[in-house]
C-alpha positions in Angstrom: 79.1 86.7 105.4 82.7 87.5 104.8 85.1 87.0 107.9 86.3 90.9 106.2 82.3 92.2 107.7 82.7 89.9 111.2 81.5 91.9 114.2 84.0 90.0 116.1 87.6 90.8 115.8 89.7 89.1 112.9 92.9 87.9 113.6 94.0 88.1 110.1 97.2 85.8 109.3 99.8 88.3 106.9 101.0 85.6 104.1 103.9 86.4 101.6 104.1 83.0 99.4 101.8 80.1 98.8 103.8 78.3 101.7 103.0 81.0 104.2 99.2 80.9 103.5 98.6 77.0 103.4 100.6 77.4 106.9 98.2 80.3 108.0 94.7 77.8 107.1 96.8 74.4 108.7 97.2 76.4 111.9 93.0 77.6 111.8 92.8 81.3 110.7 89.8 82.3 108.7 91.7 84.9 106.4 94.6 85.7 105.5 96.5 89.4 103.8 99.2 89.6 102.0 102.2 91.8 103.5 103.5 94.2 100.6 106.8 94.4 102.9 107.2 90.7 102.9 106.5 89.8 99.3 109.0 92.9 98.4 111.8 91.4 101.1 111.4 87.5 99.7 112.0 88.7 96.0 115.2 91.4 96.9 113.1 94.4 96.8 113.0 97.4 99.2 109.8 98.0 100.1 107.5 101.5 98.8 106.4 100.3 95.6 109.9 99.2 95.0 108.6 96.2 93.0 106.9 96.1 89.9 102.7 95.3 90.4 103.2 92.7 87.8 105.5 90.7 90.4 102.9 91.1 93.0 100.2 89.8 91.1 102.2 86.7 90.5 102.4 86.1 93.9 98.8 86.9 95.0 98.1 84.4 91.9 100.3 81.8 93.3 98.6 82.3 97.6 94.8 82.3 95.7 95.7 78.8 94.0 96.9 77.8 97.3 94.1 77.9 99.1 90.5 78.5 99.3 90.7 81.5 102.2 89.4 85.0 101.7 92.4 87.1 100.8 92.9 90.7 100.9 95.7 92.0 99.1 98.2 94.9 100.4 98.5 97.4 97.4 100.6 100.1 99.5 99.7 103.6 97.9 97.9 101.3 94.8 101.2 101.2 92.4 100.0 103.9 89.9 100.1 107.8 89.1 96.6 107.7 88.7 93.3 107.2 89.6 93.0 105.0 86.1 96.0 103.6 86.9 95.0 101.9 90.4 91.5 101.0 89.0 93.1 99.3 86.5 95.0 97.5 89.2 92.8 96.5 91.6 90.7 95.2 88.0 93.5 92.5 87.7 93.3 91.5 91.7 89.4 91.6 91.3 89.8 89.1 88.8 91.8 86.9 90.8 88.7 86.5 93.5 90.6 88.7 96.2 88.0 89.4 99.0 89.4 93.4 99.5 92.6 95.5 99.2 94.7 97.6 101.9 95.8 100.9 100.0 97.7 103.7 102.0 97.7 107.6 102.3 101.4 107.4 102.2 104.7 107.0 99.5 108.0 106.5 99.4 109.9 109.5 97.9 113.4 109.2 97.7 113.6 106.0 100.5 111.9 108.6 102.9 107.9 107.9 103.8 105.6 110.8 103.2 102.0 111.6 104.0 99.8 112.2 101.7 97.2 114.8 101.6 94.3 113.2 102.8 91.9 114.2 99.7 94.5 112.0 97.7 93.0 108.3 99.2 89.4 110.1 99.9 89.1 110.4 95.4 90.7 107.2 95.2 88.2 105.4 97.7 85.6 107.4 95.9 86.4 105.7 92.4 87.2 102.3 93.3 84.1 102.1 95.5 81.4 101.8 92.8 83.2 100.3 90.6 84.3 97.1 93.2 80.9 97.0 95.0 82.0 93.9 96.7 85.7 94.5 97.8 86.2 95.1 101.0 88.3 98.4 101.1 90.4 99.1 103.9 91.9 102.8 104.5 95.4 102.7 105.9 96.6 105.8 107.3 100.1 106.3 108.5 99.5 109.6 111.1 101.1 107.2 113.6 103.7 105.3 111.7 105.2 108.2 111.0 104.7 109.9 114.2 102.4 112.9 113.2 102.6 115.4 116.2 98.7 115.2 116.7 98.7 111.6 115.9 95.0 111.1 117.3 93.1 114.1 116.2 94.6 113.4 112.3 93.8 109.9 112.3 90.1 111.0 113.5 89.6 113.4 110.9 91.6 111.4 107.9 89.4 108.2 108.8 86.1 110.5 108.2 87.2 111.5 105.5 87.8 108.2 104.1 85.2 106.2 105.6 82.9 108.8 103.8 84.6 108.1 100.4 83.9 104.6 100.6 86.2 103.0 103.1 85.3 99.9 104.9 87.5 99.6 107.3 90.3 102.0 109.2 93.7 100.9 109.3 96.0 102.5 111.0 99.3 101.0 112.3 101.5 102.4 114.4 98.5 103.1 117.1 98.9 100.9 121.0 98.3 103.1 123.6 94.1 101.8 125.3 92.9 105.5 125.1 93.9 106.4 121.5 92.3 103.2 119.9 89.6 103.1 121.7 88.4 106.9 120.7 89.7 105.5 117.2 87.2 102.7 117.4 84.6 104.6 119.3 84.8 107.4 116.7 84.9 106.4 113.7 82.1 103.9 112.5 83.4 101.5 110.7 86.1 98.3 111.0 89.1 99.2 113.0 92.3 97.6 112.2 95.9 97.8 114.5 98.8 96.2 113.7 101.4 93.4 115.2 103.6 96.4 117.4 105.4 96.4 120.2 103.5 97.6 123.6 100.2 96.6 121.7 97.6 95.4 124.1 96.8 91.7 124.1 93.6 90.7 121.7 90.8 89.8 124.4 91.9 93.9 125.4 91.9 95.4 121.9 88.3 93.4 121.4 87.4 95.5 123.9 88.6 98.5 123.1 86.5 97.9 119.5 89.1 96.7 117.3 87.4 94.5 114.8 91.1 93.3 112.2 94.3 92.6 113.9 97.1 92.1 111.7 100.9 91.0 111.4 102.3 93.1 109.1 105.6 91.8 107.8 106.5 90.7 111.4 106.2 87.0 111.0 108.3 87.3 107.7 110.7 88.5 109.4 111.0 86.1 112.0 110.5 83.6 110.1 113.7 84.8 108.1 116.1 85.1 111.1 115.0 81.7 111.9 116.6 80.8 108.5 119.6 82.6 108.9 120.1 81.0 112.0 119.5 77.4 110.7 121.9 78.6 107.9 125.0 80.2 110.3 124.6 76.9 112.7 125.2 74.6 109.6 128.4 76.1 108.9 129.4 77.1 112.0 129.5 73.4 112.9 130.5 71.4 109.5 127.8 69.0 109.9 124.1 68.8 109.3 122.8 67.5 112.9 121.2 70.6 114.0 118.4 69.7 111.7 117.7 66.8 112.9 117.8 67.5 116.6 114.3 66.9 117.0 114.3 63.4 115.8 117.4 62.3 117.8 116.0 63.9 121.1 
């Protein structure tokens, strides 16, 4: 069975680059998703779509030659104007061996995040599910990202509406308070995912509460980044390259 189907929750490690994943399987995770966020930030894009699919497919290429782990791919809103357009898409992915996609009921208009309506995913979900039987297909849904005034009782009714399109799993980051993910998990009948956030309960907790994926987001990129700007600052800063090498002296 895919670790995507686990009834135990999946700490699923968010990769960006072939180095990132073979990191993720050295250090004993069972899966690993690619963070549209981070890919975008390593090649100079902004994020929303900001980078062309073609770009993105290079470096899901590059993490599947990398290693053998199931990957599911962040597509964001599914980089297309159309229905056609995403199927054809996810077609290319498909035929990279990807285990499943994350696709969003949200864009990026004008550097500003938008909801979609949520009919919008729900006739996307209901395309791509025949026609990628064996993807997993998880529905992100931005109510709380994006701070939705009734946050709980949106996400509810969007993840219905989704997980009755088609949808295998519920994504919905943003979400950390106990009560509102486990009515989340409780409610909607199907594989919960939360997101690497501040305040987020601990993962023996979210288990729990029903959460079957937890995920990183682009939050491991990032450190990962100020960690090299760091390196990078102390290297000039002191006109000398011992800082690197301060493990092997001490």
């Amino acid at each position: 069975m895919s670790p995507f189907f686990s009834p135990a929750p999946l700490l699923l490690a968010n990769a960006w680059d072939a180095s990132s994943a073979q990191a993720a399987e050295a250090a004993g995770y069972h899966a690993i998703g690619t963070s549209s966020a981070a890919i975008a930030a390593m090649l100079g894009y902004q994020g929303g779509e900001q980078m062309p699919f073609d770009e993105l497919l290079f470096m899901v290429r590059r993490i599947r030659a990398s290693t053998a782990l199931p990957l599911s791919v962040d597509i964001e809103a599914g980089y297309g104007d159309s229905n056609d357009a995403v199927d054809a898409n996810v077609a290319r992915l498909a035929e990279l061996g990807v285990a499943g996609i994350n696709i969003e009921d949200s864009r990026v208009v004008g550097g500003r995040r938008e909801l979609l309506p949520p009919e919008h995913l729900a006739e996307l979900l209901r395309a791509l599910r025949p026609a990628f039987p064996h993807l997993f297909l998880n529905a992100r849904t931005d109510t709380f990202l994006l701070g939705r005034s009734a946050a709980l009782d949106e996400t509810i009714a969007r993840g219905q509406a989704y997980l009755e399109a088609g949808a295998d799993g519920l994504f919905v980051p943003g979400i950390t308070a106990a009560a509102d993910i486990h009515e989340v998990a409780g409610t909607i009948a199907c594989a919960v995912n939360v997101m690497c956030m501040p305040g987020l309960p601990d993962f023996a907790t979210l288990a729990q509460l029903g959460v079957r994926r937890i995920s990183m987001g682009n939050f491991v990129h990032d450190a990962a980044a100020r960690q090299v700007r760091a390196v990078l600052a102390t290297i000039r800063h002191q006109q000398s390259f011992a800082s690197l090498f301060d493990d092997e002296i001490h």
